[in-house]
N, C-alpha and C positions, 0 to 999 in steps of 0.2 A: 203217739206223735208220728205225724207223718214223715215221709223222705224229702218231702219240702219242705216244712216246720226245720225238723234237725240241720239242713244246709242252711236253713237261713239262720237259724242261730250261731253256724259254723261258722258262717262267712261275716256275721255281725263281730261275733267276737275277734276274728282276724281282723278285721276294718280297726274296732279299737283297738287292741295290741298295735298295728303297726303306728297309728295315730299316737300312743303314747309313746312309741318307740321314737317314733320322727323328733321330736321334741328334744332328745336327750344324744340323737347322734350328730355330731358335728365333726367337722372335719378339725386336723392337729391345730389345735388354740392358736401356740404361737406361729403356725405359719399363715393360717388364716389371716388375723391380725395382724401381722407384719406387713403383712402383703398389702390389706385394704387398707392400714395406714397410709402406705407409700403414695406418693405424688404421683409417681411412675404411673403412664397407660398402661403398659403391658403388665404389671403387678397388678393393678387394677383387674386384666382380663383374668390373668390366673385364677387371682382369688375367686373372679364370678366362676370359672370353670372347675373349683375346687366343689363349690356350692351344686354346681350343676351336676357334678360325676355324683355327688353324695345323692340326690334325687333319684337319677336315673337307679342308682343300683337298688336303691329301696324300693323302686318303685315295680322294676323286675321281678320277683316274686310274686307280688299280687297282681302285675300281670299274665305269669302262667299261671298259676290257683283258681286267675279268673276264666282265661282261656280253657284250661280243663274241667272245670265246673262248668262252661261253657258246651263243649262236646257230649260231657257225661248227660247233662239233662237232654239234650237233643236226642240222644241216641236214646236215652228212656225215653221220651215223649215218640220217636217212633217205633217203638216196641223192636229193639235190639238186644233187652237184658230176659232172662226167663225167667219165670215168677216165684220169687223164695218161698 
């Protein structure tokens, strides 16, 4: 197996984990629903910002993972690491 093979199956199975992760994290039930029940606009915004901060944090991670997976192949492909 090569050192491409192994990161792409690395990064396949992080892709699924957080995919099945995504599904199951939600933000506190009833303040969610409370919130989007309400008539209220500004409950209304909350709730969307509740939903939004739950994204973004998930989403952090597999953007440095990516970012650094990111570095690490460049710096191999310009011959920066020495030959195990």
């Amino acid at each position: 197996m090569t050192i491409r093979q192994g990161l792409r199956t690395v990064l396949l199975g992080l892709a699924f984990a957080f995919q099945l992760a995504g599904g199951l994290a939600q933000a506190c039930p009833n303040c969610k629903e409370g919130l989007a029940e309400s008539s209220d606009v500004n409950a209304q915004r909350l709730a969307d910002g509740y939903s939004s901060s739950i994204l973004l944090m998930m989403g952090m991670p597999l953007a440095l993972a990516g970012a650094g997976t990111f570095w690490v192949v460049k710096a191999a492909k310009e011959g920066r690491f020495p030959e195990l």
